[in-house]
C-alpha positions in Angstrom: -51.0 137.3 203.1 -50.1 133.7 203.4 -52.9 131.4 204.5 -52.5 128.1 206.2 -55.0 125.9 204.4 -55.8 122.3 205.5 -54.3 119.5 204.1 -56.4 117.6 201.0 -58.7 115.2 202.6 -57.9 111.6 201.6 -59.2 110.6 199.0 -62.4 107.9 198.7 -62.9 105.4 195.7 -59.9 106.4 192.4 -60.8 110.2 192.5 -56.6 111.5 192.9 -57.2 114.7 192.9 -54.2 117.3 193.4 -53.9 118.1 196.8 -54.3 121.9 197.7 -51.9 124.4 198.4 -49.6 123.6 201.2 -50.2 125.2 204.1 -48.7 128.7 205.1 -47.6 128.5 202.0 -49.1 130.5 198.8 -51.0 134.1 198.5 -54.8 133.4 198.0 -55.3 135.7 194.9 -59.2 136.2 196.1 -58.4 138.0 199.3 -55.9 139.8 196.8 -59.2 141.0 194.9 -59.8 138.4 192.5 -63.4 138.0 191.5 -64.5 135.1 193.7 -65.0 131.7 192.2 -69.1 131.6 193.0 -68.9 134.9 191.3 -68.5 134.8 187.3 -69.4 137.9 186.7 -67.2 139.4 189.5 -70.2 140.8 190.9 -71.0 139.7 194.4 -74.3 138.1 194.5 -74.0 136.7 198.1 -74.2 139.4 200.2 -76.6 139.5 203.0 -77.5 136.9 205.6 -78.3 134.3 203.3 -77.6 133.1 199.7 -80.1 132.9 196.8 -83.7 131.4 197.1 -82.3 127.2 197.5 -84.3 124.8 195.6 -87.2 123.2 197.1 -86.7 120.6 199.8 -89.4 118.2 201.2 -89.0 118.2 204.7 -87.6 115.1 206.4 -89.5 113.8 209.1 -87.1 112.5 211.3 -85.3 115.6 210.9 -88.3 117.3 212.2 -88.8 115.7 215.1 -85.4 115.7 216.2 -84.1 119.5 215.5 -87.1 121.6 217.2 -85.5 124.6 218.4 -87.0 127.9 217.1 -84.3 130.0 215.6 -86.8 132.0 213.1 -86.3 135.5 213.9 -82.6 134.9 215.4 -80.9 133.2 212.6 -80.8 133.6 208.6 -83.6 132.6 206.8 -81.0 130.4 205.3 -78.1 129.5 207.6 -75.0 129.0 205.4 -72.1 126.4 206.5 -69.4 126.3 204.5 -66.7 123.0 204.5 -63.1 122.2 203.3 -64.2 119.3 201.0 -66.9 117.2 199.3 -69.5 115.3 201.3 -68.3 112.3 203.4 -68.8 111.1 206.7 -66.7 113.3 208.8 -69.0 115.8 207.6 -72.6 113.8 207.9 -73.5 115.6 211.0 -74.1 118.6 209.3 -76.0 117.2 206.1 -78.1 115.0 209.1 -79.7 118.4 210.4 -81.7 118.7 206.8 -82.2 114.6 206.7 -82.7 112.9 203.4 -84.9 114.8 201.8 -83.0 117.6 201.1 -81.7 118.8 197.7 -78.4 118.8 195.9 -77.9 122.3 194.2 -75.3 121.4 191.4 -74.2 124.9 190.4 -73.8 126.4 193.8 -72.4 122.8 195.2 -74.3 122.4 198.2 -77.1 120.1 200.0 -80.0 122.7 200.8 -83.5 122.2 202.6 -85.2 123.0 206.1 -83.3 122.5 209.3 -85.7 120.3 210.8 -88.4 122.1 212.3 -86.4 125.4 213.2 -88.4 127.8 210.8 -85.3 128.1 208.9 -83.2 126.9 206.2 -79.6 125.2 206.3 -77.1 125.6 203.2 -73.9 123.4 203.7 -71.6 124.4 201.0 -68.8 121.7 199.1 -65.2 122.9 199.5 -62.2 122.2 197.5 -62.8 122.5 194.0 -66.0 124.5 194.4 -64.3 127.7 195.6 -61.6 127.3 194.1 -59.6 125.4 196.4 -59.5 127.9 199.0 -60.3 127.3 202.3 -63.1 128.0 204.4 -61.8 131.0 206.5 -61.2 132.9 202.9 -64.8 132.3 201.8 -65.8 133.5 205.7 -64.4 137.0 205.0 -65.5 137.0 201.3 -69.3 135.8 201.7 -70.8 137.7 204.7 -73.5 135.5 203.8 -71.6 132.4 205.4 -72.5 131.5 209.0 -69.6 129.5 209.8 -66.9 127.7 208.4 -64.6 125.0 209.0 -61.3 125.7 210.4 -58.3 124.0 212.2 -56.7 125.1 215.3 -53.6 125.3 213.7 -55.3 127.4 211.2 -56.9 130.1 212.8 -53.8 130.3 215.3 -51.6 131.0 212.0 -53.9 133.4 210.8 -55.6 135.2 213.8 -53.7 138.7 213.4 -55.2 139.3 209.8 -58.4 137.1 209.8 -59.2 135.7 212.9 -62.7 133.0 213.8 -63.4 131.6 217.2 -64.3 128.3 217.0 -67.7 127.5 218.3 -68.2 123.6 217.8 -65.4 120.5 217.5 -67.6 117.9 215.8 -64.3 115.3 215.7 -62.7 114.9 219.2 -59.4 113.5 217.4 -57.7 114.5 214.2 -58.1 111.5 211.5 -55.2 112.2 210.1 -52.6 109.4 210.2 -49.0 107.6 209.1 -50.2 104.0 207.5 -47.8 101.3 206.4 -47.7 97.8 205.8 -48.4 95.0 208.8 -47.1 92.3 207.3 -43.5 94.0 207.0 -43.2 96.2 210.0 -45.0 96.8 213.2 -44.7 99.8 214.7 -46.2 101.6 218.0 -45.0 105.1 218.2 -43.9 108.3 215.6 -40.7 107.2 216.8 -40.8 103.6 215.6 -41.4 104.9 212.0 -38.7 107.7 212.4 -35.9 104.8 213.8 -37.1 102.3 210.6 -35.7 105.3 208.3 -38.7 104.7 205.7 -39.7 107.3 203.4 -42.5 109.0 204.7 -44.7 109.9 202.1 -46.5 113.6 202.1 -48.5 115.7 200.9 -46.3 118.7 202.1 -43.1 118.4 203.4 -43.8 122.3 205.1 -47.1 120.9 206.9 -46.9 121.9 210.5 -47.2 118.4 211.5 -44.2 117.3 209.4 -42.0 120.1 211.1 -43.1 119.0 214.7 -42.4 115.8 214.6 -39.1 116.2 212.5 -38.0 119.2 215.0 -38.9 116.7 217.9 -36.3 114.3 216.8 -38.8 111.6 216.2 -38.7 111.5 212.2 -35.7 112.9 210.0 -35.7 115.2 207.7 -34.1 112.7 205.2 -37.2 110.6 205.3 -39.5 113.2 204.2 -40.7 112.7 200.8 -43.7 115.3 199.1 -44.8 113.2 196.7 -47.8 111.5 197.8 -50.1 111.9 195.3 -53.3 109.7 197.3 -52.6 106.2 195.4 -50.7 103.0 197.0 -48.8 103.3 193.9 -45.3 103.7 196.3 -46.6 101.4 198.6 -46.8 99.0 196.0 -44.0 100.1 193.7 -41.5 99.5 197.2 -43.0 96.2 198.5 -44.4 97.7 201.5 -41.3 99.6 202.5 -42.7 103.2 202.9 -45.2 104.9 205.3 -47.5 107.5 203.9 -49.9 110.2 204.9 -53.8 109.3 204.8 -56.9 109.3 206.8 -57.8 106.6 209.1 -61.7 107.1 207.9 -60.5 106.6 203.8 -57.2 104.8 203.1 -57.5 102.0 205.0 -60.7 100.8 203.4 -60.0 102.1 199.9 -56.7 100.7 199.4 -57.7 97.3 200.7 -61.1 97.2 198.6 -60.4 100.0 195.7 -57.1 99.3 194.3 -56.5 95.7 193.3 -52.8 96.5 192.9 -52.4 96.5 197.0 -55.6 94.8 197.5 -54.5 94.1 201.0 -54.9 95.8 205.1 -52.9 98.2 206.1 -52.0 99.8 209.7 -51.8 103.2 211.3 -51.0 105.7 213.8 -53.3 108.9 214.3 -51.0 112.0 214.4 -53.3 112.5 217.9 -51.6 109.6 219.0 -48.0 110.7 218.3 -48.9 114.2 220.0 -50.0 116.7 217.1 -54.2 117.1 217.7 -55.4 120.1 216.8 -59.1 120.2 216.5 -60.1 119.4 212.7 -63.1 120.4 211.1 -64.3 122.4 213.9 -67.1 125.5 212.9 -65.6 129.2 213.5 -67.4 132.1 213.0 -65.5 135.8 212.1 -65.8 137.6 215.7 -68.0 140.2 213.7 -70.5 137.4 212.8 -69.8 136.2 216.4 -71.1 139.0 218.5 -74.6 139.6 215.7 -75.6 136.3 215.5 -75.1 135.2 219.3 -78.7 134.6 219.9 -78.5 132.6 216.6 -75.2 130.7 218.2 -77.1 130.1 221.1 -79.6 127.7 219.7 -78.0 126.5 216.7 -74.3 125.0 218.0 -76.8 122.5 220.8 -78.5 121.4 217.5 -74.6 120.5 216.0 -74.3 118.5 218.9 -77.3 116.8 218.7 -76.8 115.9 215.0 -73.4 114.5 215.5 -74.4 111.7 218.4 -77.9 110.8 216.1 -75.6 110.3 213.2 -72.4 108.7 214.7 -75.5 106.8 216.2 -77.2 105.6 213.6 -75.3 106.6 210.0 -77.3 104.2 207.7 -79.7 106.6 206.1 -77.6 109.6 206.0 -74.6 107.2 205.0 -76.6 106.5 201.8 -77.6 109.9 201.3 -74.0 110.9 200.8 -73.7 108.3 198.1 -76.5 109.9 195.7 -75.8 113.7 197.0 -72.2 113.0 195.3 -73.5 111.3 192.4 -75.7 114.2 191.9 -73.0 117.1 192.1 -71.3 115.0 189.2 -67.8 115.4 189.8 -64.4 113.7 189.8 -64.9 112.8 193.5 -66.9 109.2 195.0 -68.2 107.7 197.6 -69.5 103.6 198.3 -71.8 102.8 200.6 -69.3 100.4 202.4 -66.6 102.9 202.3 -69.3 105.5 204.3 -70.1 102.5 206.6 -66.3 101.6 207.3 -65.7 105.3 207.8 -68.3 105.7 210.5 -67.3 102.7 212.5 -63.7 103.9 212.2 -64.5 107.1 213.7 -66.0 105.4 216.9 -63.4 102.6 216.9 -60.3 105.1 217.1 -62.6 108.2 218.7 -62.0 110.1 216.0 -66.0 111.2 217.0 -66.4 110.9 220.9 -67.0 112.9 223.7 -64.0 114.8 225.5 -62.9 114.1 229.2 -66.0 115.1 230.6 -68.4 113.5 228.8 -69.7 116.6 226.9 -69.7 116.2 223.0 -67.8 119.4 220.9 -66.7 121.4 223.1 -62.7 122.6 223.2 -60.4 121.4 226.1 -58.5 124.6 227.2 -55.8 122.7 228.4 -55.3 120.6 225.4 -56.0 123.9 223.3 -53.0 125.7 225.4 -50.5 122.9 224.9 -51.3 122.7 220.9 -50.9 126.5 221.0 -47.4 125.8 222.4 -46.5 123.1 220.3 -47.4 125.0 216.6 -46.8 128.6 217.9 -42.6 128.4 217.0 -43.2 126.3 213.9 -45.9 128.8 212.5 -43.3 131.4 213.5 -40.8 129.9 211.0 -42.8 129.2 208.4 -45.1 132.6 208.1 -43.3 136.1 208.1 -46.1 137.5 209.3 -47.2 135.0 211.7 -48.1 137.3 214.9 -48.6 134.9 218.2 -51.8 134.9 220.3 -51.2 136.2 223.5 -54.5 134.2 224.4 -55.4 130.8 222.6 -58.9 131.1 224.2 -59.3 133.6 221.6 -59.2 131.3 218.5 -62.6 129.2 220.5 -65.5 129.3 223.1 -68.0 127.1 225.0 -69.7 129.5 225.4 -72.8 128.3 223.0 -72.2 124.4 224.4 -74.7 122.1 226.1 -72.7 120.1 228.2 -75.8 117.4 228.8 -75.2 116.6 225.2 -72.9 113.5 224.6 -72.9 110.4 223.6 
């Protein structure tokens, strides 16, 4: 089976790690009945509705006050989120429902304590490197134990035949994903700018969906495509300025002003969403197994992921900080500054990155803008994935169904 799996997040701070498989690209050898990575024993000790006992948490106050809904008795004990990456601020919502005091379990890689004041507990699990680099839809049909996991709509379009989720919450409005390049050499205000100033465009994977479309559409060339972006300005500074590159308007930006001396300087950028690829990125899907059981959970959980999102796009300070110490505590290659948190957060709001959609409602999935994506990817993911099979439905790959349109910013 070939799995799409996101691309690498951008890197914060001088952590270059290897970006993960390209997308519909390589076999995952756990679906293929590895022992999973969590599991050293290759004995399975996550089955159930929730994972082992987490360490103790003091319960946060504000937390309390603000996440109230009673989901003892409908939900996990422990409710299990699973993400594509470390802890950073396009993720904060989700470590905002537990608050500060919650703890950092090192061995497991996850931030674990009460959810507010619900009677139960919330687990969000660390991606990448954690499990192996898979993403989250493998671990969603390996760990019954995980509620629900983040996935692209591009993703669980490719891979709805053989493991399909429904989408049940869109916690960033726009993709963050972007095409950044020097201002003080060009200026430019469309994909097709970049495509007419025959730059190399620097990638992470020259097979990425996104790289096809806008190649396909005429408004880059194949000819300017170039793989190896490996999350440094080192070809940005190597070529004067005089290539584009993949990145993250939340991470790159700052970074490579503040974080590398060698460019030391600000940089500009178009969101793919801009240029007309936007599938929704991060958004929580749930197998249509765990769907249907937990829909009572669903119900009062997914107006609490709403809720979290506008207090922390709100106010990001505490939880901003947070992030800083939960990453120093899971003691890896990956970092995170204060400042870069607060730039990432104001970024977000600045290019609505985080925002409500057209009518004012907060994470919920446009069916229109969900229909014309499925369009847009459906004859790319037919090239790239022999045995890509085509939705006859994209309503099937999401739902409103467990929305509260009141909740916006």
């Amino acid at each position: 089976m070939l799995l799409l799996v996101p691309v690498l997040e951008a890197p914060r701070g001088k952590s270059l790690l290897p970006p993960r498989e390209s997308p519909a690209s390589t076999p995952d050898s756990t679906m293929a009945g590895a022992a999973p990575p969590w599991d050293k024993d290759g004995v399975d000790e996550l089955d159930g509705c929730s994972s082992d006992p987490a360490p103790e948490a003091g319960s946060d106050e504000r937390a309390a006050a603000a996440y109230t809904t009673d989901l003892s008795g409908v939900c996990p004990d422990t409710v299990v989120i699973q993400t594509g990456w470390f802890p950073q601020p396009e993720r904060g919502y989700l470590y905002q429902l537990i608050g500060t005091q919650g703890v950092v379990d090192v061995d497991k890689g996850a931030y674990v304590g009460p959810l507010g004041s619900t009677g139960v507990d919330l687990e969000v699990r660390v991606g990448g490197p954690y499990v192996g680099d898979q993403s989250a839809v493998s671990m969603l049909y390996q760990d019954p134990g995980i509620l629900l996991g983040e996935v692209n709509t591009d993703e669980a379009l490719n891979l709805n035949a053989e493991f399909p989720t429904v989408a049940v919450f869109a916690p960033l409005e726009q993709s963050p994903q972007v095409l950044l390049w020097d201002p003080e050499k060009h200026e430019f205000g469309s994909m097709a700018d970049i495509g007419a100033s025959g730059l190399p465009v620097l990638v992470y994977g020259s097979d990425d969906p996104w790289v096809t479309y806008f190649v396909e559409e005429g408004q880059l060339t194949a000819g300017q495509i170039d793989d190896s972006y490996d999350g440094s300005p080192s070809r940005l500074v190597a070529s004067g300025g005089d290539v584009v590159q993949q990145g993250y308007v939340t991470s790159e930006p700052y970074t490579y002003q503040h974080d590398f001396p060698e460019w030391g300087q600000p940089v500009d950028s178009l969101l793919l969403a801009e240029a007309g690829y936007n599938p929704y990125e991060n958004a929580l899907g749930a197998t249509p197994e765990t769907l249907e059981q937990r829909r009572d959970c669903l119900a009062g959980l997914v107006p609490l992921l709403q809720q979290a999102q506008v207090d922390y796009i709100s106010d990001p300070g505490p939880m901003n900080e947070r992030l800083v110490s939960i990453v120093e505590e899971l003691a890896s290659s990956w970092t995170l500054t204060l400042d870069a948190n607060e730039f990432a957060t104001e970024t977000m709001r600045e290019r609505g990155v985080v925002g409500n959609g057209a009518d004012g409602t907060l994470g919920n999935f446009d069916p229109a803008r969900v229909a014309e994506f499925a369009a847009l990817v459906t004859p790319i993911l037919a090239e790239t994935n022999p045995d890509f099979v085509p939705v006859d439905d994209p309503a099937v790959v999401y739902t409103n169904e467990f929305i509260d349109p009141e909740i916006g910013l």
